[in-house]
LOKESE-214145 format. One record per residue (C-alpha): residue in three letters; z, y, x. Coordinates in pm, 1 decimal. Example, Ala and Ser with C-alpha at 12.3 -4.5 7.8 and 13.67 -1.06 7.14 Angstrom:
BEGIN
ALA 780.0 -450.0 1230.0
SER 714.0 -106.0 1367.0
//
This chain:
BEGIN
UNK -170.7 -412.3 -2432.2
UNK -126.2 -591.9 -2100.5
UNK -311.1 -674.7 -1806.6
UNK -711.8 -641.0 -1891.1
UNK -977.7 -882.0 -1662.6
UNK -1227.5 -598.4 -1471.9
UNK -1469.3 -757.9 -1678.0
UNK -1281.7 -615.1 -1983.9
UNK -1233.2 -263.4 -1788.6
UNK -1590.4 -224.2 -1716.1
UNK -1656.1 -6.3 -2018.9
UNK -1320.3 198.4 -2001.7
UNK -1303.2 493.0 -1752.0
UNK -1026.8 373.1 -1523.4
UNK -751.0 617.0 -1580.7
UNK -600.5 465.4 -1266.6
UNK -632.4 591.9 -885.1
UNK -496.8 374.1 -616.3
UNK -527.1 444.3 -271.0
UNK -461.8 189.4 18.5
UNK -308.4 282.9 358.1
UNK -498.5 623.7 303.8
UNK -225.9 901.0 376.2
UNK -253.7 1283.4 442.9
UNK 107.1 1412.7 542.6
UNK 264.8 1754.4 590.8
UNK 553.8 1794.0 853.0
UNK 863.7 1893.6 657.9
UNK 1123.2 1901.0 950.6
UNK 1196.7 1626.8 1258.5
UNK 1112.6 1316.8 1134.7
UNK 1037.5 1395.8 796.5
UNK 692.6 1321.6 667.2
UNK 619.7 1389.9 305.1
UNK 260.8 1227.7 132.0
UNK 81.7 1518.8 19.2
UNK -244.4 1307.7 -72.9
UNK -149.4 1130.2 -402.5
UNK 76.5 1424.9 -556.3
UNK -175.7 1684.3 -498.4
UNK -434.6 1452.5 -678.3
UNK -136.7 1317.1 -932.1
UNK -67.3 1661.4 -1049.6
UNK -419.0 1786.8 -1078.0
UNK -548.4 1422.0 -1312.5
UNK -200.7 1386.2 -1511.0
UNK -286.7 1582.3 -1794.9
UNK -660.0 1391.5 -1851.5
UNK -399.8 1078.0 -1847.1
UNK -521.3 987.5 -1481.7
UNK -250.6 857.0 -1254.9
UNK -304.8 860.6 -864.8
UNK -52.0 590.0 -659.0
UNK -104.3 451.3 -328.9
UNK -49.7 136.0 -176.7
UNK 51.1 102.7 184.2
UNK 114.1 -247.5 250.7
UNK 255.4 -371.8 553.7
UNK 143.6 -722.7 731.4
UNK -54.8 -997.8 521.5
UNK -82.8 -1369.5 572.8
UNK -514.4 -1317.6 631.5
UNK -744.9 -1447.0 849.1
UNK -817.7 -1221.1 1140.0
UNK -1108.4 -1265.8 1353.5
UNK -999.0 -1320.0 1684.9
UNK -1283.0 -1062.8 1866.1
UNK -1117.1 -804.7 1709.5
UNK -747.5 -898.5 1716.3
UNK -707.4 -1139.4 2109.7
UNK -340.5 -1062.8 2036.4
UNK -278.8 -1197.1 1682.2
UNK -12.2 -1423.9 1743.2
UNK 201.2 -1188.2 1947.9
UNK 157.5 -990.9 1681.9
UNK 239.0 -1163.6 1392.8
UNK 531.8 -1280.6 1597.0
UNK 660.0 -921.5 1640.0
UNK 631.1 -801.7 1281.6
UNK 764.6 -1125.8 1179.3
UNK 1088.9 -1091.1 1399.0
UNK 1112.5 -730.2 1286.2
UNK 1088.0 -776.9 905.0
UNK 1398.9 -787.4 700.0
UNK 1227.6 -1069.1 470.4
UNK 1095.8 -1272.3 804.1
UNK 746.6 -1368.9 677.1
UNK 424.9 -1208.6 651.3
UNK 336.0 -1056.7 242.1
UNK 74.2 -1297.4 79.1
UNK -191.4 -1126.9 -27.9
UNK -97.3 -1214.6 -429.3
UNK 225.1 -989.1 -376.3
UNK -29.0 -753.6 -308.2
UNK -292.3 -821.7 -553.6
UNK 21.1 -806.5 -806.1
UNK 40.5 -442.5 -719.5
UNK -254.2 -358.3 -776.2
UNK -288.5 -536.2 -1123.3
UNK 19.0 -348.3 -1220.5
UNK -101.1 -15.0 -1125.7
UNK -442.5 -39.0 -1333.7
UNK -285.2 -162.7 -1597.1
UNK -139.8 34.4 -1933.4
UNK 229.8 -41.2 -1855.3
UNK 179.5 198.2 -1535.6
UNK 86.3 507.3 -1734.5
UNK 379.0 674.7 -1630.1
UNK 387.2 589.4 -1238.8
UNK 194.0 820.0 -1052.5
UNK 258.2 1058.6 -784.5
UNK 392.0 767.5 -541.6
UNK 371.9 623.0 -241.4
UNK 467.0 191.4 -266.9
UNK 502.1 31.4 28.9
UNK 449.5 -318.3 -16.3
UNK 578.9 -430.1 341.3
UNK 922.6 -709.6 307.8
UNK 1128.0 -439.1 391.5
UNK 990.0 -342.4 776.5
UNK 963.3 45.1 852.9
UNK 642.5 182.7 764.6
UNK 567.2 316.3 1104.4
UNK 633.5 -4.7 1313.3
UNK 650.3 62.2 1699.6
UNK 277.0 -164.3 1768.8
UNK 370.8 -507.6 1975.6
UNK 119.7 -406.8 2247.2
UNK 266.5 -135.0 2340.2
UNK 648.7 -228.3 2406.4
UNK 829.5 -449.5 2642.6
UNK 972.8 -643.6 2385.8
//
């Protein structure tokens, strides 16, 4: 069936749960951090045909207001130099995600954390805090 417009959607209960950034881990050994968050939920919804994903997206091309981030362009900088694709994500790549994951043709993805980050580790050492 495709892609619907929200507008289309309105009527429908959304069969669709996406979480962003929003992770509850348990320690499985050094290292090793398994998302408990979206399977728990995933397993619990899948047989009322609800899938549960979550987004975790890594550094988008937005405005930032400068109160709140004095350090943006060392920043960006950083996670630029230390992301295998060397940009920032526009926030369409995104937005793609998310179309994709309410739509029909993700009925059977659920259960999964998709980071949406040009290839940089999730847990990025933060700029501020290194010598680099």
């Amino acid at each position: 069936m495709g892609v619907q417009e929200p507008s289309q959607r309105a009527n429908d209960l959304s069969h669709q749960v996406i979480g962003a950034a929003i992770e509850v881990h348990r320690i499985l050994g050094p290292g090793y951090l398994e998302s408990v968050y979206e399977e728990a939920l995933a397993v619990e919804f899948a047989g009322a045909g609800i899938t549960v994903n979550s987004l975790i997206p890594g550094s988008f091309r937005t405005a930032r207001d400068p109160r709140f981030y004095p350090e943006w362009e060392r920043m960006r900088r950083y996670i630029v130099d230390h992301t295998p694709v060397g940009r920032q994500g526009e926030p369409h790549e995104l937005a793609a995600w998310c179309w994709f994951l309410a739509s029909e043709e993700a009925g059977f993805v659920t259960g999964q954390d998709i980071h949406v980050n040009g290839g940089a580790y999730p847990l990025m050492r933060n700029p501020l805090l290194t010598s680099e």
